[in-house]
C-alpha positions as CSV (number, residue, x, y, z in Angstrom):
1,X,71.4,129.8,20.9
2,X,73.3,128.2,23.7
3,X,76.2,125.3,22.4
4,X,73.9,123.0,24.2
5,X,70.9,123.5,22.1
6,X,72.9,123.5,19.0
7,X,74.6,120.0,19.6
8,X,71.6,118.3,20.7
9,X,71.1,114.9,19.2
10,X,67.2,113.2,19.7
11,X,69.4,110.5,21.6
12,X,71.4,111.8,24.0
13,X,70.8,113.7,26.9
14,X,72.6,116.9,27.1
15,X,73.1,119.6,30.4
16,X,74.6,122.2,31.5
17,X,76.5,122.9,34.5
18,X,77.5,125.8,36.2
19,X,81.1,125.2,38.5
20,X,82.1,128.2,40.7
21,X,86.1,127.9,41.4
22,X,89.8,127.7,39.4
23,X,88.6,127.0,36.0
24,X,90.6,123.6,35.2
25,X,91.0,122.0,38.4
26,X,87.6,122.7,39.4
27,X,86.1,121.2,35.5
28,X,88.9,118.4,36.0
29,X,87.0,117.4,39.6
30,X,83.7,117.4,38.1
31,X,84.9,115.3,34.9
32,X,86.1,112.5,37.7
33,X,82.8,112.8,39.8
34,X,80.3,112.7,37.1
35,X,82.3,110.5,34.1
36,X,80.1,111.9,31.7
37,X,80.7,110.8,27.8
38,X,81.3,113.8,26.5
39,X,82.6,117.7,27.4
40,X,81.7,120.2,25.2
41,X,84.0,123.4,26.0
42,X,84.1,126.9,24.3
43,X,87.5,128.1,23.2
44,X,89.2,131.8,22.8
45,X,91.4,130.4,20.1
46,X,93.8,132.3,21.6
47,X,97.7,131.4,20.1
48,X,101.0,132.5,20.5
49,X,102.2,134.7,23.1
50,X,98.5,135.6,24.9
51,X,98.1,131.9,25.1
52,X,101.7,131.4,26.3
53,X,101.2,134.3,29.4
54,X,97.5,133.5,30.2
55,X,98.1,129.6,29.5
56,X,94.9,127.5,28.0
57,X,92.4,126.4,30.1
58,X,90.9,124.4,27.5
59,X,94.3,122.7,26.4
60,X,95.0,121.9,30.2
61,X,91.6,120.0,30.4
62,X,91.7,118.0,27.0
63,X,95.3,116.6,28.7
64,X,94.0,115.7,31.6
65,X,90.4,115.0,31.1
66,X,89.8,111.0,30.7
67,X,86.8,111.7,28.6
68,X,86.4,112.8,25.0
69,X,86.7,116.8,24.6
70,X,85.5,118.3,21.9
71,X,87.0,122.5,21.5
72,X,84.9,124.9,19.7
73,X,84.8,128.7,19.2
């Protein structure tokens, strides 16, 4: 069951989107084009040294994003 369907509230509209490009920058350009109210992201929950050498992409985007992020596994 896609995260989508899973969060779906009766009164809110939910999509999905798919953005071709570098992974934050390219999410961070949609975020300022669209505005939606909320960004729903799957995380690796990677810590420690993997995260420190391949960096976070979800981390990146909840610092920079001007809308509410919600992180889930």
């Amino acid at each position: 069951v896609s995260a989508s369907r899973r969060m779906a509230v009766p009164s809110a509209r939910v999509s999905t989107h798919l953005l071709v490009g570098h992974v934050s920058e390219t999410l961070l350009a949609w975020l300022r084009a669209r505005r939606p109210g909320l960004l729903l992201l799957a995380g690796h929950g990677r810590g420690g040294l993997s995260r420190a050498i391949l960096g976070s992409v979800a981390e990146a985007v909840m610092h920079a994003a001007r809308v509410p992020v919600l992180i889930a596994h």
